[in-house]
N, C-alpha and C positions, 0 to 999 in steps of 0.2 A: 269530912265528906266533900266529895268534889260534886259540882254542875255538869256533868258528862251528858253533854245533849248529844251527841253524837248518833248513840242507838236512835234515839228519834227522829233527826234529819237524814239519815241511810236510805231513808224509805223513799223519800221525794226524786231524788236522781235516778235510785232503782225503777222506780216506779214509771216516771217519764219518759227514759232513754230505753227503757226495755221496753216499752209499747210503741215509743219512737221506731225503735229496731225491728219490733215485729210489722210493723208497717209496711217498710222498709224493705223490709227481704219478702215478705210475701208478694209485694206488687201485684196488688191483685188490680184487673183490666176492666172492674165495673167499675173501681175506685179511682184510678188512678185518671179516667177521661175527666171527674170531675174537679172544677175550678176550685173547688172548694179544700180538694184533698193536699193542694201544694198546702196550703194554710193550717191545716190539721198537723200535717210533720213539721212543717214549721214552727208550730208553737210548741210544741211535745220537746222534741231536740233541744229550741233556745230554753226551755222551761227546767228542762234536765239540767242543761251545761250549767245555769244561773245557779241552780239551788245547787250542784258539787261543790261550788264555792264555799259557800259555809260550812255543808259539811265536812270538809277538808280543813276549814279552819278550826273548827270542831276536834278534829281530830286530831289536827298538831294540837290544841290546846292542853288536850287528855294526857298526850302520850308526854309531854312536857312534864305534868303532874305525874304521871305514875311510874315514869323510866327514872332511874340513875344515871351511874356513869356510863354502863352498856348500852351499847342499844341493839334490841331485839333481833336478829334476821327476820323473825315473820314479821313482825310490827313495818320495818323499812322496806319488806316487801309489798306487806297488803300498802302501805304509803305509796311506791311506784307504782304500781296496776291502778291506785285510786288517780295519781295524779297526768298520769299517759292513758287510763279513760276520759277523765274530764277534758283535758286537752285536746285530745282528738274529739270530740263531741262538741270544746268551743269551735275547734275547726270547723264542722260540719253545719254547728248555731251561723258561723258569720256567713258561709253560702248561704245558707237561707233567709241569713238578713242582705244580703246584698241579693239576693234573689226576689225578695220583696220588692227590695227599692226599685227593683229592675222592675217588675211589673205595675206597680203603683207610684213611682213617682217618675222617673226616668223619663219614661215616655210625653210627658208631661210638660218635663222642663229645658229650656234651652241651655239653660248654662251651662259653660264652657267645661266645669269642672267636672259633669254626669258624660261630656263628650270626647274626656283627655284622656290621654294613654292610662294613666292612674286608674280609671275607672275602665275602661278598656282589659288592664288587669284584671282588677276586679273580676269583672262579668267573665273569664277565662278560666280564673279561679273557682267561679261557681260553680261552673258550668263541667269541671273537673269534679269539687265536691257532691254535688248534688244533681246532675245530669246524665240521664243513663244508668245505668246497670251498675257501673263501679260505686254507684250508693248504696245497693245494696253489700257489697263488701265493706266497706266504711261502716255500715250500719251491725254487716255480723262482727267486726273487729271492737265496736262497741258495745255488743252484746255477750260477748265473751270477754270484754274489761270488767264488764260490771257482776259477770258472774264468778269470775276469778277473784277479785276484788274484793267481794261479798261472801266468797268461799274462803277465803284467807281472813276476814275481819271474825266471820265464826268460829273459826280456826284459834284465833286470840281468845276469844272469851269461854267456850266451850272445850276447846279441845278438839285434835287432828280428826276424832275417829266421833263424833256428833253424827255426820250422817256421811253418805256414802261420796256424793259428790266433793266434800269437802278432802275426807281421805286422799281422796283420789289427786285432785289440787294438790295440795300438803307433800305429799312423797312426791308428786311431780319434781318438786323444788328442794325438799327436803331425805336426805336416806333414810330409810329405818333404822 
């Protein structure tokens, strides 16, 4: 019998990064004036990207135990769409953590190191991830990771034709 936690951590990154995302792309203009709503996607996003981590290690761990010497096409695929969501989503977590810093500490502190080109970086980079409208693109290209991702994982245990979205995923990548 294997420890397959996997099916039960899926749920936290889905869960986070997709309400993340829906935030995200709705922008909605009662929200969005409030101080508070930077904080809200902020912890959604970093909360998502954190908990992919396990489940990902989750997953290699499984698929370790239950592959031989083949290895799957869907299994290495739902593994890329798993690993280029989370990636892009750490991407869009460290905008937000340097978006932080940028509002709560920065301002704050003199040192040299919050006023060097490095950090200068930084705040460019955020301001690319998470400033403006093209977050909302970042956020639908993460909501379509994790649905693809989560269509190809049911895919593995279920089978192509479970439900409709999934099918539809499956022959995307795969011919009939």
């Amino acid at each position: 019998m294997h420890n397959n936690i996997h099916p039960l951590l899926v749920h936290f990154p889905i869960a986070f990064l997709g309400f993340y995302a829906v935030l995200e792309i709705l922008r909605l203009k009662i929200f969005m004036r409030q101080a508070w709503w930077f904080y809200v996607k902020a912890i959604l996003v970093i909360a998502g990207a954190a908990s992919g981590l396990p489940t990902i290690a989750a997953g290699l761990y499984i698929k370790s135990k239950l592959q031989g010497g083949n290895l799957d096409p869907l299994i290495l695929l739902h593994e890329t769409f798993a690993f280029c969501t989370i990636a892009l989503a750490s991407l869009v977590a460290l905008g937000y953590i340097a978006g932080w810093l940028n509002r709560d500490l920065v301002p704050r502190s003199q040192s040299a190191f919050w006023q060097g080109k490095f950090w200068r970086f930084v705040t460019a980079a955020e301001r690319c991830l998470i400033g403006g409208p093209q977050a909302a693109v970042f956020a639908l290209l993460i909501l379509a990771g994790i649905s693809i991702t989560g269509a190809l994982g049911g895919t593995i245990v279920y089978g192509p034709d479970f439900d409709p979205f999934a099918h539809f995923v499956y022959h995307l990548f795969f011919s009939r």
